[in-house]
Structure formats: C-alpha cells, structure tokens
C-alpha positions in Angstrom: 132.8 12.8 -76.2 136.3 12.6 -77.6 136.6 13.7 -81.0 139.9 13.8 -83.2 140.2 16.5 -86.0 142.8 16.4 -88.6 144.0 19.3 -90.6 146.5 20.0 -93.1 146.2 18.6 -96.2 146.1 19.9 -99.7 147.6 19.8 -102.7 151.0 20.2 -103.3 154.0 19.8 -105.8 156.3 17.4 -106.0 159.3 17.8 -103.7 157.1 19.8 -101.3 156.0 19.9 -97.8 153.2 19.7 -95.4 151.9 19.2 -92.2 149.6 17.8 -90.4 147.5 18.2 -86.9 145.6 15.9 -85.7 143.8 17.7 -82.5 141.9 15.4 -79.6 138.8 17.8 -78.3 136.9 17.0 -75.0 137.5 16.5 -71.5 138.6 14.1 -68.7 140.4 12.1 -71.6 144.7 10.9 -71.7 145.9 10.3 -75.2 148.3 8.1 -75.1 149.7 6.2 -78.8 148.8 7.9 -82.0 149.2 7.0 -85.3 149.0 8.4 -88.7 147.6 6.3 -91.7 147.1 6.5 -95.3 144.8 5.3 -97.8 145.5 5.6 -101.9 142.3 4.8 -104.2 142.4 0.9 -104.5 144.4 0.5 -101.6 144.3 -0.8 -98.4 145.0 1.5 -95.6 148.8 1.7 -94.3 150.1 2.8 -90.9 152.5 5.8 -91.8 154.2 6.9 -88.7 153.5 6.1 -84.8 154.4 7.7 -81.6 153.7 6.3 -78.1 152.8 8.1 -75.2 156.4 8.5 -74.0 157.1 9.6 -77.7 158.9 6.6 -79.1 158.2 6.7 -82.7 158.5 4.4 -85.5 158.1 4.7 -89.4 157.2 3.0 -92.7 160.2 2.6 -95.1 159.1 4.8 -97.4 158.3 7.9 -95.8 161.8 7.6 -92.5 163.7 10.7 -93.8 161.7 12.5 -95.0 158.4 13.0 -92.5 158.7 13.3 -89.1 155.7 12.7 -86.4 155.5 14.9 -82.8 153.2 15.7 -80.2 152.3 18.7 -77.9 150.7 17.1 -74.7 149.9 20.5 -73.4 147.8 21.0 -76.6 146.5 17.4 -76.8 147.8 17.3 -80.8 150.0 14.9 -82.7 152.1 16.4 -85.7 153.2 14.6 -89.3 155.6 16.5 -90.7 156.3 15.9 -94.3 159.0 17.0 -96.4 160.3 15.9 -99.9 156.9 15.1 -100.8 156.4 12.4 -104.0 153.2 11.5 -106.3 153.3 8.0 -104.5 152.4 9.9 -101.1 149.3 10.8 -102.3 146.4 9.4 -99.7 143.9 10.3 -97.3 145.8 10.7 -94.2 144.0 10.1 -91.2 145.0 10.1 -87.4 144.3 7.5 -84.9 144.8 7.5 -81.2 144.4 5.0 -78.1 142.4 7.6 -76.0 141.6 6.6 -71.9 138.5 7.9 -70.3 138.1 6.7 -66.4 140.3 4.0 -66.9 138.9 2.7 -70.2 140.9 2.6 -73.1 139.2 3.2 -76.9 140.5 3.4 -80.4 139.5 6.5 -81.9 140.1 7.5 -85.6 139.9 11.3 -87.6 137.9 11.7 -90.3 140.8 12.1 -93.1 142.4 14.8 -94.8 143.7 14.6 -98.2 146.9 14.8 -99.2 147.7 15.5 -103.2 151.1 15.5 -104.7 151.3 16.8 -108.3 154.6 15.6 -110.5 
C-alpha cells in the first residue's frame, strides 16, 4: 500500500514562507507526475503547481514567482516551496501523484495540510 503524507503547513504572516513535503511511503511503486492543490472554504479545489516525472513543471498565475515545486527521486518526495506568502493563499494544500505498481497506474491523493496566512 502506497500512502502520500504531506507536511508543512502552519500559520504564517503575510509576506512569509513555507514549505511543503509531500512524501510517497511503500514499496515496489514509481512516482511519476505530482501535483499540489488547494482548497479555500467555499471553494472548489485548484491545481497549484505540477511536476512530471522528468520534472517539467507548470504553475497557476497566481502563485509563478513566488512558489516553486521540486522532487527528490532518491527520497520518493515532491517539494512546494512558497515564498511571499499572501491572505488569498490560504487553503488546504494537498499533494497528488500518478503512482505505478506492476505496471498499473493509480491516482493517489494526501490527506491535506493547512496553510494560514495572517495580514
């Protein structure tokens, strides 16, 4: 069983910075595209920032500048950087990866971390 853990969320002032893990745990698996997400109260839930497998990334407009996303194969973890922090980034933030086991490719998704910016 695969599981992915995020960690790194809190509260924080305006202007600040966090980051992020999202860590895949098990064996025999090959995570290949990760994305973050966010979901506000009242919202839907947005895609934030991507990176593929070959790490390719891509942002949301709102958030290129000033958050960047990584990954450490070796440690099976995907990073989300965030810098210059605002009140609107406030969310629960969760990770989502393709993850391949014997060939067969599943969606997996964190269970959240929260994310508060204070102005």
């Amino acid at each position: 069983q695969v599981q992915l853990v995020e960690s790194g969320g809190g509260l924080v002032e305006f202007g600040g910075s966090l980051r992020l893990s999202c860590a895949a745990s098990g064996s025999g698996f090959s995570l290949n595209d990760v994305g973050w997400y966010r979901q506000a109260p009242g919202k839907l839930r947005d895609l934030v920032a991507a990176i593929t497998s070959g790490g390719n990334t891509n942002y949301t407009d709102s958030v290129k500048g000033r958050f960047t996303i990584s990954r450490d194969n070796a440690k099976n973890t995907v990073y989300l950087q965030m810098n210059s922090l605002k009140p609107e980034d406030t969310a629960v933030y969760y990770c989502t990866a393709r993850i391949a086991i014997q060939g067969v490719s599943r969606r997996h998704w964190g269970q959240g971390t929260q994310v508060t910016v204070s102005s």
